[in-house]
C-alpha atoms as a printed R data frame, in Angstrom:
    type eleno elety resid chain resno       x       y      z
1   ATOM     1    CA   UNK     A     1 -54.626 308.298 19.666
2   ATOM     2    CA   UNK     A     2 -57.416 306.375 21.833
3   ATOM     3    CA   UNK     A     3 -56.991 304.047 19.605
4   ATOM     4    CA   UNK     A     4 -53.778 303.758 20.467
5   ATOM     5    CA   UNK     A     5 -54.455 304.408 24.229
6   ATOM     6    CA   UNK     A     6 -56.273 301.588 24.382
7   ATOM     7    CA   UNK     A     7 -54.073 298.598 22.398
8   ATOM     8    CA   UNK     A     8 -51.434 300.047 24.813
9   ATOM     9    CA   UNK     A     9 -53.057 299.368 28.008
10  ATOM    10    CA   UNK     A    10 -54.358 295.902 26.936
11  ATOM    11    CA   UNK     A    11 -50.629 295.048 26.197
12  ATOM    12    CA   UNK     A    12 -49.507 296.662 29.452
13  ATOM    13    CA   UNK     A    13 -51.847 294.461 31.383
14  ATOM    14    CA   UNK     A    14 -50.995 291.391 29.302
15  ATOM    15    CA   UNK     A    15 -47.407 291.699 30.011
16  ATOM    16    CA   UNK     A    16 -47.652 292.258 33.495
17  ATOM    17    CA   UNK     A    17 -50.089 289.235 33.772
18  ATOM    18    CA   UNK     A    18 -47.129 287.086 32.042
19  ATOM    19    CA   UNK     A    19 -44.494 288.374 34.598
20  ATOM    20    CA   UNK     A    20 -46.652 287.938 37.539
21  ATOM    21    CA   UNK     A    21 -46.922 284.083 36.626
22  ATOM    22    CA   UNK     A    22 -43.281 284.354 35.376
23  ATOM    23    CA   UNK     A    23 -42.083 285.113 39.226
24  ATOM    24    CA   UNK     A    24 -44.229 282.696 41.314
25  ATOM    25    CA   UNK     A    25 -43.499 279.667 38.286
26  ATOM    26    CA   UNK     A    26 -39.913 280.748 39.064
27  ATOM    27    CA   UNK     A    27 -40.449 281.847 42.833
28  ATOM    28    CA   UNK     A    28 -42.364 278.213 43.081
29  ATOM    29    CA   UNK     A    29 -39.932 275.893 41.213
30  ATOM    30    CA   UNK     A    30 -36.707 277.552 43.039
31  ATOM    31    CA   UNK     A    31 -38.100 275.875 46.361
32  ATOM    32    CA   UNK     A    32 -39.355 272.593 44.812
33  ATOM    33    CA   UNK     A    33 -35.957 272.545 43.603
34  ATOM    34    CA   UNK     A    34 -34.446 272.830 47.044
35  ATOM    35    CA   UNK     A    35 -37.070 269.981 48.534
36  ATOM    36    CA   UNK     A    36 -35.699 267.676 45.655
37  ATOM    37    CA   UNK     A    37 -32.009 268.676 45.926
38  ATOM    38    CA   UNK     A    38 -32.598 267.528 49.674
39  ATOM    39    CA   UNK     A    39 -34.832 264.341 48.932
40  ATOM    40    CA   UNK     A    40 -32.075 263.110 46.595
41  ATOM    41    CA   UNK     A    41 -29.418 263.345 48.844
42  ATOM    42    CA   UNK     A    42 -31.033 262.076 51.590
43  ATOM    43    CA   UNK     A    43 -31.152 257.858 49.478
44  ATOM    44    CA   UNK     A    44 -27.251 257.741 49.348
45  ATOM    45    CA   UNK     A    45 -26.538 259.138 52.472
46  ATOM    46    CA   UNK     A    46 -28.390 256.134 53.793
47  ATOM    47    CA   UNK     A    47 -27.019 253.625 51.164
48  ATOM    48    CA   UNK     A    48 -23.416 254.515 52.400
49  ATOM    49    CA   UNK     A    49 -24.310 254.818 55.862
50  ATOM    50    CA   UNK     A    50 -25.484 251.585 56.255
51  ATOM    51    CA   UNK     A    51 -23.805 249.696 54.050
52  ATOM    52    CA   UNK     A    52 -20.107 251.816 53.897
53  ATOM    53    CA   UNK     A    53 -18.219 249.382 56.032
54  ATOM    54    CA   UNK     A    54 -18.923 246.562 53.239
55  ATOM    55    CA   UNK     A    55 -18.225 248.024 50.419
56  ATOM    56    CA   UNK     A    56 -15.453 247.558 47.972
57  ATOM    57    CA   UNK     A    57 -12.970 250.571 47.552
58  ATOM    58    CA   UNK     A    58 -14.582 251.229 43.865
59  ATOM    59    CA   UNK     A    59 -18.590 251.208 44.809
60  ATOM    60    CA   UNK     A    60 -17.305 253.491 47.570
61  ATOM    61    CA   UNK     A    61 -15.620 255.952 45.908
62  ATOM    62    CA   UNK     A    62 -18.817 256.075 43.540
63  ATOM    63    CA   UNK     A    63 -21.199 256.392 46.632
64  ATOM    64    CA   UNK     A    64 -19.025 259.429 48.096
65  ATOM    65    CA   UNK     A    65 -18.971 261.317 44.183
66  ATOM    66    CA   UNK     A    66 -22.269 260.974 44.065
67  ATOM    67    CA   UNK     A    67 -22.781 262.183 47.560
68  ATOM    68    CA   UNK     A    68 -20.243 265.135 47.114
69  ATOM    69    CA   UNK     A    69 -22.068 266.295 43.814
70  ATOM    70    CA   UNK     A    70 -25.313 266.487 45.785
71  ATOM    71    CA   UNK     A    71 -23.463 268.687 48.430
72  ATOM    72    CA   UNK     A    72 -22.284 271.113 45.948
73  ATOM    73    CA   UNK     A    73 -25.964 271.589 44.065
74  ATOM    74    CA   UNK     A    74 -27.110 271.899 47.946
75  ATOM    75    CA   UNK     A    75 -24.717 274.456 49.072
76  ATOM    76    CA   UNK     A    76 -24.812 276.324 45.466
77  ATOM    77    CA   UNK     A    77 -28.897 276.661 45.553
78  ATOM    78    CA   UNK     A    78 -29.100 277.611 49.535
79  ATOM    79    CA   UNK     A    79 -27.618 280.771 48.745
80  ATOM    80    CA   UNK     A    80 -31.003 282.109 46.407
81  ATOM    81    CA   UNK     A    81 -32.417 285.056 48.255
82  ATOM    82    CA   UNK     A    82 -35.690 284.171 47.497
83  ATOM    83    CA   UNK     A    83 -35.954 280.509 48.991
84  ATOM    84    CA   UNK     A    84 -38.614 280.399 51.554
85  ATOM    85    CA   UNK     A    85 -38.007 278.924 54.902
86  ATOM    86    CA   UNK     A    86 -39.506 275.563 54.759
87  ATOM    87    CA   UNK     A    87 -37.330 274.820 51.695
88  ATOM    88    CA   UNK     A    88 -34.253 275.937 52.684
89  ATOM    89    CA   UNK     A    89 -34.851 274.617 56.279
90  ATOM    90    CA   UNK     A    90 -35.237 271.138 54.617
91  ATOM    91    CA   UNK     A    91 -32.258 271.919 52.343
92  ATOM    92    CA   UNK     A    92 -30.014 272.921 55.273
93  ATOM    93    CA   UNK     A    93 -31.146 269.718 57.568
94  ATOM    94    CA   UNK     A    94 -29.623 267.236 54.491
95  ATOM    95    CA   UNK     A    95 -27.067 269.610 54.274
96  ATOM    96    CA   UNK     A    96 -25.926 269.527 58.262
97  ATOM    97    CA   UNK     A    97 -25.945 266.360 57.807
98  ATOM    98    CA   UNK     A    98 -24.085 265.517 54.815
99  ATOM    99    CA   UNK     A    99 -21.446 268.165 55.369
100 ATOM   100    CA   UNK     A   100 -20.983 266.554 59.230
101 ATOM   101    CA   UNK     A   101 -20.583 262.957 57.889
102 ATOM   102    CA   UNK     A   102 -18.359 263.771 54.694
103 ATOM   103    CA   UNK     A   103 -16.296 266.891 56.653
104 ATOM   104    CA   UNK     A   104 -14.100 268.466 54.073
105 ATOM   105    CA   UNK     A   105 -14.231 266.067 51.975
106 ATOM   106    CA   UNK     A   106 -16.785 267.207 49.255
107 ATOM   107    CA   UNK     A   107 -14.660 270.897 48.807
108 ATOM   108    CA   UNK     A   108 -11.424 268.800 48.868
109 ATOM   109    CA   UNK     A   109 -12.803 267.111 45.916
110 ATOM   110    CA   UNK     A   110 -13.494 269.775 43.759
111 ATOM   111    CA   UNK     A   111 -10.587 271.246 44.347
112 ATOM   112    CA   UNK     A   112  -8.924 268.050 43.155
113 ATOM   113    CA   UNK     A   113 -10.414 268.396 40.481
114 ATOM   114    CA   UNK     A   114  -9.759 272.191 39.909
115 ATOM   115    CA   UNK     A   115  -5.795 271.215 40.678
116 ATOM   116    CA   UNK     A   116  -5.767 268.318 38.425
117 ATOM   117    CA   UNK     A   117  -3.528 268.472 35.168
118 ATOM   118    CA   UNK     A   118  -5.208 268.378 32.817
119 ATOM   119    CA   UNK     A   119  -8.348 269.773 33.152
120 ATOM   120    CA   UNK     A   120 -11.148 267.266 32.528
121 ATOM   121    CA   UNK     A   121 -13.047 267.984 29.366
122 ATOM   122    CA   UNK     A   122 -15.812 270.844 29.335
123 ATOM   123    CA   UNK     A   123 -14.727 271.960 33.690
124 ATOM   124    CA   UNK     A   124 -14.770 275.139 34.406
125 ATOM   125    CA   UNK     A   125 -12.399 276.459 36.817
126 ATOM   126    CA   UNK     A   126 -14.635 279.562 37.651
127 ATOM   127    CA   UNK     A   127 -17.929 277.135 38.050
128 ATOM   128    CA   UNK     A   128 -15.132 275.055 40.744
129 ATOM   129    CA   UNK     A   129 -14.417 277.678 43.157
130 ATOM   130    CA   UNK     A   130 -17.624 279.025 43.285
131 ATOM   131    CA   UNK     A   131 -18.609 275.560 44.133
132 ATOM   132    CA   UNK     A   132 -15.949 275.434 46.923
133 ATOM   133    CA   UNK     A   133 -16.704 278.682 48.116
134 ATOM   134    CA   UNK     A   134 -20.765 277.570 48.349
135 ATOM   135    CA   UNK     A   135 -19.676 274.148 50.256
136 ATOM   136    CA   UNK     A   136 -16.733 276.340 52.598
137 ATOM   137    CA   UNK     A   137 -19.626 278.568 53.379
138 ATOM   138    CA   UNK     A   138 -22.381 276.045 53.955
139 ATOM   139    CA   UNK     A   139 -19.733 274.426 56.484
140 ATOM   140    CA   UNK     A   140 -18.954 277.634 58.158
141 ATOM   141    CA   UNK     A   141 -22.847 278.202 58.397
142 ATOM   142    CA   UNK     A   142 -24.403 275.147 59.093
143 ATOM   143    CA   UNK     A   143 -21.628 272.769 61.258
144 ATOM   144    CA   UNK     A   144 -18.952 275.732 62.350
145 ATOM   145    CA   UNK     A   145 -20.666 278.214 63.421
146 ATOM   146    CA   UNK     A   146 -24.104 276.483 63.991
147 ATOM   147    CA   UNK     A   147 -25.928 278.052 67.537
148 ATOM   148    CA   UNK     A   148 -25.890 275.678 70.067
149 ATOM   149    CA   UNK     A   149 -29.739 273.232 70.524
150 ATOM   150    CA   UNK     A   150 -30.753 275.455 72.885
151 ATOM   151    CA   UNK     A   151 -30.272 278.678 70.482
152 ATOM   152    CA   UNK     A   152 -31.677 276.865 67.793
153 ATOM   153    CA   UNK     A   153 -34.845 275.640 70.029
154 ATOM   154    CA   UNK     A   154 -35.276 279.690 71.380
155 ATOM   155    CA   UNK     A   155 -34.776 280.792 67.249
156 ATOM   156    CA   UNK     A   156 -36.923 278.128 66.331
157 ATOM   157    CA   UNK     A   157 -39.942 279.117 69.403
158 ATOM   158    CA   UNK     A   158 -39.323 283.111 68.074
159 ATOM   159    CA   UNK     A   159 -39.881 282.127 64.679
160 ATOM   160    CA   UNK     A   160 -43.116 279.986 65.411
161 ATOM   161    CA   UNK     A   161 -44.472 283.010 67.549
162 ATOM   162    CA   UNK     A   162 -44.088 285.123 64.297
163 ATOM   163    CA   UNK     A   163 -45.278 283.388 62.178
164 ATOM   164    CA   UNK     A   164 -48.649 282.652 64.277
């Protein structure tokens, strides 16, 4: 039995070892993945901003899918519980932005798509609306509803004198 005892507790500490690292890999790619969600929205925001007025009708439309598919990862991974505020601060900035400039356009689009006959190969209606339902609420939350600058600079002073 001490035997026993003993391969037991060696395991037990092993395993918990494994999902310590297991969380903070997880805990620590979650928010990387928010930073790059925002950093790769960020390059064709600016490409159509600047250059939206010249473009052809085609390179256009291509410049707002791609723009619309980077709202809808954005608004899909801001809802994780466990971001941490830098991240999803960074995330939601993009986001403001992005949602201000393209309005209901991105949510319109998947619901195009989820209203389109037939369905495009391997799209799945569930997938869709919660996509719409991420971008709806990341509109509500973040252009809506937003507080006010002067609530946001009084949040943002609280939050500094907590964290210090």
């Amino acid at each position: 039995m001490k035997k026993i005892q003993g391969i037991l507790l060696s395991l037990a500490l092993v395993f918990g070892a494994i999902a310590v690292f297991e969380t903070g890999a997880r805990y620590g790619a979650t928010n990387m993945r928010a930073i790059a969600i925002a950093s790769e929205l960020q390059l064709p925001l600016g490409i159509y901003l600047s250059g939206h007025t010249t473009m052809d009708d085609k390179t256009r439309a291509q410049w707002v899918a791609v723009i619309d598919n980077g709202i809808a990862a954005g608004a899909i991974h801001r809802q994780l519980w466990y971001l941490n505020k830098e991240s999803k601060a960074q995330l939601e900035k993009v986001l403001r932005f992005a949602l201000s400039m393209r309005g209901d356009g991105a949510a319109k689009r998947f619901e195009a798509i989820a209203n389109s006959e037939p369905l495009p190969e391997g799209v799945n209606l569930g997938k869709l609306d919660e996509i719409r339902r991420a971008i709806d609420t990341a509109q509500a939350e973040l252009i809506d509803n937003a507080p006010s600058l002067n609530e946001a600079e009084v949040e943002q002073a609280n939050d500094a004198k907590i964290d210090s």
